[in-house]
NUKE-588803 format. One record per residue: residue in one letter; y negated, z, x of N, C-alpha, C in turn. Coordinates in nm, 3 decimals. Example, Ala and Ser with C-alpha at 12.3 -4.5 7.8 and 13.67 -1.06 7.14 Angstrom:
! NUKE-588803
code,n_py,n_pz,n_px,ca_py,ca_pz,ca_px,c_py,c_pz,c_px
A,0.569,0.780,1.319,0.450,0.780,1.230,0.330,0.780,1.320
S,0.225,0.708,1.285,0.106,0.714,1.367,-0.003,0.787,1.290
This chain:
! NUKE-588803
code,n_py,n_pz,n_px,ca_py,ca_pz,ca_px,c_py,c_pz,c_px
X,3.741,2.858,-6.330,3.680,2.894,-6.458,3.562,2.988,-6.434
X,3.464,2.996,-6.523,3.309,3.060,-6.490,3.311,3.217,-6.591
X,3.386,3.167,-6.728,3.428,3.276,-6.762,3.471,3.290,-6.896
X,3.588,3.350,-6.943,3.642,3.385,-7.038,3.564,3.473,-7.162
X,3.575,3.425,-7.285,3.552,3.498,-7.358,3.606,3.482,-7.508
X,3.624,3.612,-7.614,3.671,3.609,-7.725,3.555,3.644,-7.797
X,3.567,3.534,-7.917,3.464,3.511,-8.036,3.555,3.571,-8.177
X,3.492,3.597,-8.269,3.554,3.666,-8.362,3.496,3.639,-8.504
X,3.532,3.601,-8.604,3.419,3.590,-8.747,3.435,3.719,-8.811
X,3.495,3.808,-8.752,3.546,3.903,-8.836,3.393,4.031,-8.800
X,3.372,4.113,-8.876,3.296,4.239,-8.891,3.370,4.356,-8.921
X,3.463,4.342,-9.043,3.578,4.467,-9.032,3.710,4.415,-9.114
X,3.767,4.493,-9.144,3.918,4.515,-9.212,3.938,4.603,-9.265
X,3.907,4.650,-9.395,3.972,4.773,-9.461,4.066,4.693,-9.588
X,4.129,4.814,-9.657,4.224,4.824,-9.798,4.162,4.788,-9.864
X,4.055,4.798,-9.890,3.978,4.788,-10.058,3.821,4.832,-10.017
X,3.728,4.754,-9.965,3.644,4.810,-9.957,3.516,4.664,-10.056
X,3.544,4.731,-10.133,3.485,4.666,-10.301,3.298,4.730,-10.302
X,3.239,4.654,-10.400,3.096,4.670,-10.387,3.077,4.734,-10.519
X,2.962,4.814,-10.530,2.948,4.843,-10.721,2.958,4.761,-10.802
X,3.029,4.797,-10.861,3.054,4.733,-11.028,3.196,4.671,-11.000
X,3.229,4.644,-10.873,3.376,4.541,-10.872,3.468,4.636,-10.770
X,3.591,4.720,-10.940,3.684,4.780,-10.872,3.821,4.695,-10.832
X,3.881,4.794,-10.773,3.999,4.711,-10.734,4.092,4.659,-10.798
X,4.065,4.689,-10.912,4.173,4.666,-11.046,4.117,4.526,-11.085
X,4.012,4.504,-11.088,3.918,4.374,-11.060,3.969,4.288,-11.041
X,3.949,4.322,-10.902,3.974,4.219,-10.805,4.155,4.172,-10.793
X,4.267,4.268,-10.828,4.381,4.242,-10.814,4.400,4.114,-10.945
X,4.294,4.210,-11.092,4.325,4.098,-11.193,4.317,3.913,-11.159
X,4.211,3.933,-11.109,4.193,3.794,-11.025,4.290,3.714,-10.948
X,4.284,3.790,-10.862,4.444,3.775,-10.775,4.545,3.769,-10.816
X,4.577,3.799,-10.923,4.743,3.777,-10.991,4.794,3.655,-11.004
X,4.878,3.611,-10.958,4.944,3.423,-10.952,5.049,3.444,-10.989
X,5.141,3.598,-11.003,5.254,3.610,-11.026,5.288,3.662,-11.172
X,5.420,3.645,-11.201,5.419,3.772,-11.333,5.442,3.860,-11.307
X,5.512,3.953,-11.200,5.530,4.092,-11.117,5.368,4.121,-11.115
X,5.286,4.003,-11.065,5.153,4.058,-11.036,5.091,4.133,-11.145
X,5.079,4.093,-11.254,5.031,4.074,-11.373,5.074,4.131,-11.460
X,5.201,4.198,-11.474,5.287,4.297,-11.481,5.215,4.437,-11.434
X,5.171,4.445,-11.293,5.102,4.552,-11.238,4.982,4.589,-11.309
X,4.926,4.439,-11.287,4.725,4.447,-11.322,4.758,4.470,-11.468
X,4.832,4.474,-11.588,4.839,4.504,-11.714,4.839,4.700,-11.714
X,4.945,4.705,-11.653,4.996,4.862,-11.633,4.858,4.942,-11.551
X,4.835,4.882,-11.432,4.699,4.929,-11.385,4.545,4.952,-11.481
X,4.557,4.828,-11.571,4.416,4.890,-11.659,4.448,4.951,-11.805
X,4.560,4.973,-11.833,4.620,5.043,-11.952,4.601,5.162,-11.899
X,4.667,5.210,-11.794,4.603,5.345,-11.719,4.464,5.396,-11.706
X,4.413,5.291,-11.636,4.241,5.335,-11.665,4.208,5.349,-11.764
X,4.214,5.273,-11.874,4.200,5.283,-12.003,4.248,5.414,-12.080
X,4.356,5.452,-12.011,4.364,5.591,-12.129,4.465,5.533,-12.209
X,4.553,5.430,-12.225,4.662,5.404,-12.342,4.772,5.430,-12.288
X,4.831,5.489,-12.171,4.933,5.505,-12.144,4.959,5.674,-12.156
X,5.016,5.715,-12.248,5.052,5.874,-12.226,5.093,5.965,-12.130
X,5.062,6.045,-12.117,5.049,6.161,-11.988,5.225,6.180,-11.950
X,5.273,6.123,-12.016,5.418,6.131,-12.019,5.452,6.049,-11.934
X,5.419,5.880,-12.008,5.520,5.778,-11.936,5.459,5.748,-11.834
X,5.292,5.801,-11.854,5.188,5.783,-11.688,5.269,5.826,-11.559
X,5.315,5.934,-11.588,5.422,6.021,-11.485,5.517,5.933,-11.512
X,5.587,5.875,-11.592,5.770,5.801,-11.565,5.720,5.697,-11.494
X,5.619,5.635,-11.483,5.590,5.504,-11.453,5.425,5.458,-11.407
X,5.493,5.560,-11.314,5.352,5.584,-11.220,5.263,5.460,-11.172
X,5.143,5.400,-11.163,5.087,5.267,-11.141,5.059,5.268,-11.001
X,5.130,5.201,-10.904,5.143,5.183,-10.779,4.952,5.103,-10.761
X,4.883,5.146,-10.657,4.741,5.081,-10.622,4.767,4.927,-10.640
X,4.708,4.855,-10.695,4.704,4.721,-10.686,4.686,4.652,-10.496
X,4.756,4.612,-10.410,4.718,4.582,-10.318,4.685,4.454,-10.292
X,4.571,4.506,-10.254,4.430,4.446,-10.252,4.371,4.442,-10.074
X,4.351,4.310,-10.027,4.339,4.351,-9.867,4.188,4.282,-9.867
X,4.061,4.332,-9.817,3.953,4.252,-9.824,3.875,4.308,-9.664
X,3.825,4.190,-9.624,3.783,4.171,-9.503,3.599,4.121,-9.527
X,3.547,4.228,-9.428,3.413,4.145,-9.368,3.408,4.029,-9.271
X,3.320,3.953,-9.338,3.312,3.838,-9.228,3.181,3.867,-9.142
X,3.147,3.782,-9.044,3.026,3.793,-8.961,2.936,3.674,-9.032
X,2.918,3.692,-9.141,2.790,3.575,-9.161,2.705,3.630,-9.307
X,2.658,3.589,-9.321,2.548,3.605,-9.440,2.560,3.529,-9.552
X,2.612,3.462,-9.537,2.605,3.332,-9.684,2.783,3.276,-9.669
X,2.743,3.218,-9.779,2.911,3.117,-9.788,2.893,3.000,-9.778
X,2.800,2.970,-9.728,2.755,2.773,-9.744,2.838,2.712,-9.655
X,2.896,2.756,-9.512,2.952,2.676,-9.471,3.073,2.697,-9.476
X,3.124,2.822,-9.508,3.286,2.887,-9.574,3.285,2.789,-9.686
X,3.244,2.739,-9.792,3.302,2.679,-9.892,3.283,2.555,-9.850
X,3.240,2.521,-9.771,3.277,2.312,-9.699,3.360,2.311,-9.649
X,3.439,2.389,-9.622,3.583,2.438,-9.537,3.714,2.463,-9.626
X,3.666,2.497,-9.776,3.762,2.551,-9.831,3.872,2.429,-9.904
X,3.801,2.325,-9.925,3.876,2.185,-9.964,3.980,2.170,-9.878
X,3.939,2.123,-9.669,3.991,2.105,-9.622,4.112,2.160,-9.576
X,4.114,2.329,-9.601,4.222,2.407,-9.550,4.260,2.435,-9.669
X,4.287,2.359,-9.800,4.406,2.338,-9.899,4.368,2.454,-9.985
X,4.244,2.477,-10.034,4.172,2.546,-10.172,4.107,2.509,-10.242
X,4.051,2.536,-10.402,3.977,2.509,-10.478,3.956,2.583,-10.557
X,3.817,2.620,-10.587,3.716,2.682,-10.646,3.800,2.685,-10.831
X,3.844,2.806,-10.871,3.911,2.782,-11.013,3.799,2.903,-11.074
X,3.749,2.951,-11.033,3.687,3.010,-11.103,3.548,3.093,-11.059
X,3.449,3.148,-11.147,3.324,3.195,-11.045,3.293,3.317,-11.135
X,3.292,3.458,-11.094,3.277,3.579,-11.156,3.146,3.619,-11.090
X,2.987,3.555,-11.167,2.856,3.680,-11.142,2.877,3.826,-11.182
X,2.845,3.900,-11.130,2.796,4.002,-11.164,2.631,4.026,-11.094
X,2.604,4.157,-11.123,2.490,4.221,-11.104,2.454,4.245,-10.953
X,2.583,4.265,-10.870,2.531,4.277,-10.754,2.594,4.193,-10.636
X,2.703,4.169,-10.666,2.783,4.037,-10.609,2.814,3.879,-10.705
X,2.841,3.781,-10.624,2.873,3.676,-10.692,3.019,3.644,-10.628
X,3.135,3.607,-10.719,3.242,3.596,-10.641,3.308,3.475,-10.693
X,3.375,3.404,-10.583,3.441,3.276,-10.652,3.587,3.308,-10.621
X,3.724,3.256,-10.720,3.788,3.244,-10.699,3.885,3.134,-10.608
X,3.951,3.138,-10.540,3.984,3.029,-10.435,4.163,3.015,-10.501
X,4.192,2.922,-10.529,4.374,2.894,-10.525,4.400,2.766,-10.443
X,4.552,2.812,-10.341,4.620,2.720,-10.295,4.686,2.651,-10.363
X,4.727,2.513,-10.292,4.881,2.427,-10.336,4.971,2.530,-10.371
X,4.977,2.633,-10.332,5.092,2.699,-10.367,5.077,2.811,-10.467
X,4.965,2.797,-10.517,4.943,2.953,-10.627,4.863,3.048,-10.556
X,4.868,3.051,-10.452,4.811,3.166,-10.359,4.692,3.145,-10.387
X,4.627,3.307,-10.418,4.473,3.301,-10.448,4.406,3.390,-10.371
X,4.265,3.356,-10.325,4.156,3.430,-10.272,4.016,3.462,-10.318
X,3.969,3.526,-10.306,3.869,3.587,-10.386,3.725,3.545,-10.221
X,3.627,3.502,-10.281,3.528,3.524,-10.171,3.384,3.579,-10.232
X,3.359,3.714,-10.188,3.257,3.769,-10.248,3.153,3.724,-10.174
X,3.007,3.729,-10.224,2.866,3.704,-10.138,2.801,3.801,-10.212
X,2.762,3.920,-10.152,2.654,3.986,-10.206,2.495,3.962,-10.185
X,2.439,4.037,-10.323,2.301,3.970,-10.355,2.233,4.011,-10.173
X,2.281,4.081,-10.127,2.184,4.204,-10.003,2.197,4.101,-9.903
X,2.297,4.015,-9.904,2.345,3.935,-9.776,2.484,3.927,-9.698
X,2.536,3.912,-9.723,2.703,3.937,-9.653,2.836,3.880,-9.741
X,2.896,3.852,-9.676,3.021,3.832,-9.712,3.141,3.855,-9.731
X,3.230,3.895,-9.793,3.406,3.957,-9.782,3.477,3.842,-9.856
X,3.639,3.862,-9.809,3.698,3.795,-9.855,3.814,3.912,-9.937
X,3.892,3.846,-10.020,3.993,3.998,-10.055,4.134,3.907,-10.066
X,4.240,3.911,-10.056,4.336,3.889,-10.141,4.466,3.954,-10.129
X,4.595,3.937,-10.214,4.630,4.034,-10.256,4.767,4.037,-10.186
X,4.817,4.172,-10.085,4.979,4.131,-10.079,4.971,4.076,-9.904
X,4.900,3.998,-9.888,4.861,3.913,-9.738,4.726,3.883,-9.728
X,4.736,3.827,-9.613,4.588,3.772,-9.561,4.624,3.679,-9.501
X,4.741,3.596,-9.528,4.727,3.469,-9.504,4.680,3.355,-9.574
X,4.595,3.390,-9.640,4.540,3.244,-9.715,4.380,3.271,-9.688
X,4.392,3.421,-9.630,4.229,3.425,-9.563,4.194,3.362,-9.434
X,4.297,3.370,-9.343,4.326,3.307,-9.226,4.322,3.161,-9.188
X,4.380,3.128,-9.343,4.394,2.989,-9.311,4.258,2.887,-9.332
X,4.198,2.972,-9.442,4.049,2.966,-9.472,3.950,2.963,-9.323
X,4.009,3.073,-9.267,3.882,3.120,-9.182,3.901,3.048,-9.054
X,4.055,2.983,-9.036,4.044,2.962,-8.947,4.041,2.753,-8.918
X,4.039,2.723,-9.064,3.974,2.574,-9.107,3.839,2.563,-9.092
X,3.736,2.668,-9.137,3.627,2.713,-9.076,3.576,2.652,-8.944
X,3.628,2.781,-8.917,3.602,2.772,-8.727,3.656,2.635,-8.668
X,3.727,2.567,-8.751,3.758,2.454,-8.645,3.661,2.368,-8.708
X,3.647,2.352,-8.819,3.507,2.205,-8.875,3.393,2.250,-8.771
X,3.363,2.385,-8.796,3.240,2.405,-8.761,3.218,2.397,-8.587
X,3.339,2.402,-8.513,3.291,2.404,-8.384,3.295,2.269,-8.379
X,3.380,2.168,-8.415,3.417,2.027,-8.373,3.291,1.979,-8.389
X,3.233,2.015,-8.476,3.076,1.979,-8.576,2.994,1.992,-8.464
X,2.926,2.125,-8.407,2.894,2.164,-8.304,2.874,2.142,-8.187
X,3.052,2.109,-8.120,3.071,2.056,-7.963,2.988,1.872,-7.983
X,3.011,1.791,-8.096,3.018,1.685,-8.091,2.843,1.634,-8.116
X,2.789,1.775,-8.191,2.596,1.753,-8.194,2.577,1.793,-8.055
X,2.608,1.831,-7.954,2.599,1.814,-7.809,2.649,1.744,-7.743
X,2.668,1.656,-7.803,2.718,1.534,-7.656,2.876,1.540,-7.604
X,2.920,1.651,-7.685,3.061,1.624,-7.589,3.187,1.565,-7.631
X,3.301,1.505,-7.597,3.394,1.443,-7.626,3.490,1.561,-7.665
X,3.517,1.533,-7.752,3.616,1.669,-7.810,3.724,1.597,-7.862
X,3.867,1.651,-7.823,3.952,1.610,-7.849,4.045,1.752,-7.904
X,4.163,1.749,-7.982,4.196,1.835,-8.053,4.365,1.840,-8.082
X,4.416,1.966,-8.045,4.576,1.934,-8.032,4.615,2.059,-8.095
X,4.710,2.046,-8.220,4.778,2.179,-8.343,4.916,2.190,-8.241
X,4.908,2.344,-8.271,5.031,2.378,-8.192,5.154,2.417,-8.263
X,5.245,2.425,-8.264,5.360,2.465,-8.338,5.321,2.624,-8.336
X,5.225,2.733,-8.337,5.254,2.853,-8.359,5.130,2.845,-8.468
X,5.086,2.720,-8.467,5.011,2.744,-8.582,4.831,2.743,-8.538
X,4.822,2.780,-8.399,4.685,2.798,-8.333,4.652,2.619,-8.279
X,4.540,2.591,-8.257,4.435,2.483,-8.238,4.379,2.513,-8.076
X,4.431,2.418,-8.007,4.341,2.373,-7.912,4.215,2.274,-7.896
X,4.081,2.301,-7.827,4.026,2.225,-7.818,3.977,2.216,-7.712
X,3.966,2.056,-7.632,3.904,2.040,-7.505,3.738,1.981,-7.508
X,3.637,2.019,-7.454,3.470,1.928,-7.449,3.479,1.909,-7.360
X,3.488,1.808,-7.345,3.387,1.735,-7.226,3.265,1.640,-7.214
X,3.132,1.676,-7.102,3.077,1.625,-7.085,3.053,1.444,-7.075
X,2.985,1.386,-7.160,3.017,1.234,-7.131,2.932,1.159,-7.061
X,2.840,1.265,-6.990,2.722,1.199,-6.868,2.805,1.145,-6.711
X,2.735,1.116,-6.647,2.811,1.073,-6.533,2.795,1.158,-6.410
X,2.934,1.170,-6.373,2.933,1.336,-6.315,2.933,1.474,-6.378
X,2.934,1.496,-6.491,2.968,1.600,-6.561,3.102,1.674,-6.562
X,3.141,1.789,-6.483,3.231,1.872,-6.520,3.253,1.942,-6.548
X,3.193,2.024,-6.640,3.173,2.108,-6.698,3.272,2.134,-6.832
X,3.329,2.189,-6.876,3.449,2.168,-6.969,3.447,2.291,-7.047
X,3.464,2.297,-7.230,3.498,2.416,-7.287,3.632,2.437,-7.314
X,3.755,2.501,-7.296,3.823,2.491,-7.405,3.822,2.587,-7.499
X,3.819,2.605,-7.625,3.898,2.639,-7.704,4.039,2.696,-7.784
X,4.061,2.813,-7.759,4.216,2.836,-7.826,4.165,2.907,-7.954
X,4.178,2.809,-8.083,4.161,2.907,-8.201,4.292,2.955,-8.242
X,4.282,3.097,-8.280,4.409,3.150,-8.344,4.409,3.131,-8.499
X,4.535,3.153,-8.527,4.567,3.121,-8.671,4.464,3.212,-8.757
X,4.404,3.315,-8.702,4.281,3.405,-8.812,4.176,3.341,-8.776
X,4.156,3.240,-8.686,3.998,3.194,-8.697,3.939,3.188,-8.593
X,3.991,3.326,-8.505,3.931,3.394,-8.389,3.953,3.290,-8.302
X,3.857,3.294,-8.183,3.835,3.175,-8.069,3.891,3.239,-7.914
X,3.963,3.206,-7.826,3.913,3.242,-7.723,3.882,3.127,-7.635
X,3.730,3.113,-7.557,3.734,2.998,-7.508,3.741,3.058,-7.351
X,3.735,2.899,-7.267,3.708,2.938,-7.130,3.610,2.832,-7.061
X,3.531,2.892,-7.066,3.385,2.789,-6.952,3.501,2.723,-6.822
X,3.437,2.624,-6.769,3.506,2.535,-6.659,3.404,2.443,-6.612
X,3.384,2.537,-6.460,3.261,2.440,-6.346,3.143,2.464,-6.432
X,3.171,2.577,-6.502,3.029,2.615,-6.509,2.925,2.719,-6.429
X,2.827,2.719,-6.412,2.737,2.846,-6.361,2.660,2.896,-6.420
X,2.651,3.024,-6.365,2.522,3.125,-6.388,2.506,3.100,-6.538
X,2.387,3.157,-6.597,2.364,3.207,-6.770,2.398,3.089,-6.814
X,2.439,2.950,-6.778,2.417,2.861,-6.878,2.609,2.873,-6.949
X,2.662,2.954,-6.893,2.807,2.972,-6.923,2.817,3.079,-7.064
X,2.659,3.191,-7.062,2.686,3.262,-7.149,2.627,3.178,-7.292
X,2.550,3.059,-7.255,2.439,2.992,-7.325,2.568,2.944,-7.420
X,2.690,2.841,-7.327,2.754,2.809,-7.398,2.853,2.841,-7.496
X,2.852,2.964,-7.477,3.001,3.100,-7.510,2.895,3.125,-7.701
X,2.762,3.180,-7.650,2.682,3.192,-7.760,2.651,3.079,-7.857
X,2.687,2.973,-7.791,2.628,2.808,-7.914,2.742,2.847,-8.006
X,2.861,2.828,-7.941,2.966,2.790,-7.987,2.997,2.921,-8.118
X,2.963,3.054,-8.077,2.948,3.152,-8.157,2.849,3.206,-8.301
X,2.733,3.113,-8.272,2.655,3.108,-8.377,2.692,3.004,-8.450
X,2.761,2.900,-8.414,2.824,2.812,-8.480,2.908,2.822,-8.586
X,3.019,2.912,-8.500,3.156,2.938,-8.610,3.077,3.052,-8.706
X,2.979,3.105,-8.725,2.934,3.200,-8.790,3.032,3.351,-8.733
X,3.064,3.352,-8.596,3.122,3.477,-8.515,3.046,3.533,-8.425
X,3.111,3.647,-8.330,3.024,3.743,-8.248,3.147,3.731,-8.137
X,3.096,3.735,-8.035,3.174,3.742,-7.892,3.164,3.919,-7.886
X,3.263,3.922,-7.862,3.352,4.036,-7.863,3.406,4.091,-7.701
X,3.433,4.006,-7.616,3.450,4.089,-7.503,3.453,3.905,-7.408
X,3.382,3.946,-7.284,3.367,3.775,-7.161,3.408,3.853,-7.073
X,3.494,3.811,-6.966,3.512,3.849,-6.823,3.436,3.685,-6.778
X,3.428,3.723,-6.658,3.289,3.640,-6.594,3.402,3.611,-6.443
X,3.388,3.483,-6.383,3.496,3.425,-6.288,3.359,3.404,-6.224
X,3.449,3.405,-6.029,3.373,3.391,-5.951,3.252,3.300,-5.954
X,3.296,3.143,-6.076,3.171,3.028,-6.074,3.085,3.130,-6.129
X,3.046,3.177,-6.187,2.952,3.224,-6.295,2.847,3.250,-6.195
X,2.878,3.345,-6.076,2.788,3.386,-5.987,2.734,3.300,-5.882
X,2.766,3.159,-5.906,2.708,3.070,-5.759,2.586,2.986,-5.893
X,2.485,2.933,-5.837,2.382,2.842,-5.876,2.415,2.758,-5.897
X,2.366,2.727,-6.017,2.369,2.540,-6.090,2.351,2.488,-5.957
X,2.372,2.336,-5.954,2.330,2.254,-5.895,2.197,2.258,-5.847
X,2.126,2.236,-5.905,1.989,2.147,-5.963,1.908,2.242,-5.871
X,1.945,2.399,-5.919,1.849,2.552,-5.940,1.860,2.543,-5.786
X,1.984,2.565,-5.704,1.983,2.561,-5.563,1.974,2.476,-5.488
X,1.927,2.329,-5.536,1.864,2.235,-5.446,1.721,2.281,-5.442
X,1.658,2.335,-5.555,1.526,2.362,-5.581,1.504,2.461,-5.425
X,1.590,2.583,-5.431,1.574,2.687,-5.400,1.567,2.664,-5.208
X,1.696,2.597,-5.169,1.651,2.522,-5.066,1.541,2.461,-5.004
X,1.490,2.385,-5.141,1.417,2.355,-5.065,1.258,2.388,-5.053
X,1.246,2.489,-5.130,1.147,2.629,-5.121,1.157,2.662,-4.992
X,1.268,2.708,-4.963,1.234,2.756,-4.806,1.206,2.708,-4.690
């Protein structure tokens, strides 16, 4: 192997990290699929509001709406929502505001996600309780978009689901004599780790980076294997025969 590396769509992970104008009480209202939920988000803006008395405010204190929202690594949602059909969502609803635009996402199963795009450029996702329906999103994503990718380069990509839930993928070259090989291990959040094979020198980081601007992610940490450091083919016949 030439060299290992982990790709990531992610930018951060906080509790609630909401944009002006869209609080968290917001965003939970959205999110509610349950009647416990909805139950909360009622009690939560009766509080803000001022209709609950200083009395029963204290008997029946309003627990934070939990609310889990994540940065992604991309700028737009254009290719997050060609993804969202396939990994078992649909668009039920679309909340503009002034400085974000946000669509609502629901599963087969009720499970809902929120995907913000702000006007500035960027993206979050939020939903409520888990982040598994962000995962499953993000990580339907990353697999259209690399398969998409490996296959506008020439390579034979073949594709195997694992019982833990993560995606293998193998490229291979379909020229004659080509061994050069990517694989692919996507995890159930999206995240990639691949491994170059019979590859050399920069064209290993060339490939680590396609594959990363692709999924709309950032490589995050490569260890580099002894191939990395010997010469292409091609470069050290040249070099030979210079001398």
């Amino acid at each position: 192997m030439s060299n290992t590396s982990t790709v990531t769509p992610y930018e951060s992970e906080t509790e609630s990290n909401t944009t002006t104008g869209t609080t968290k009480v917001d965003l939970f209202s959205w999110l509610a699929d349950t009647d416990e939920d909805r139950a909360v988000d009622q009690r939560a803006r009766e509080d803000r509001n001022g209709q609950l008395s200083k009395d029963l405010a204290r008997k029946h204190a309003v627990p934070a709406p939990p609310v889990m929202s994540i940065e992604l690594h991309m700028k737009t949602t254009e290719t997050l929502l060609k993804s969202v059909n396939n990994a078992g969502y649909k668009v039920v609803r679309e909340v503009p505001s002034r400085n974000t635009d946000l669509l609502v996402l629901q599963g087969l199963r009720g499970d809902r996600v929120i995907v913000e795009q702000t006007r500035g450029g960027g993206v979050r996702m939020h939903a409520a309780h888990s982040r598994s329906g962000i995962d499953a999103i993000i990580r339907r994503h990353t697999l259209d978009r690399a398969v998409e990718h490996l296959a506008k380069a020439g390579l034979q990509v073949t594709r195997k689901e694992l019982s833990n839930g993560e995606i293998q993928l193998l490229a291979r070259g379909t020229a004659s004599g080509s061994k050069e090989e990517l694989h692919a291990q996507i995890r159930k959040d999206g995240s990639s780790i691949l491994d170059v094979v019979d590859g050399r020198g920069p064209g290993c980081e060339d490939i680590v980076k396609g594959y990363a601007e692709a999924t709309n992610g950032q490589v995050t940490v490569t260890h580099r294997k002894d191939d990395y450091y010997r010469l292409p083919e091609k470069k050290r016949t040249r070099e030979t025969r210079a001398k």
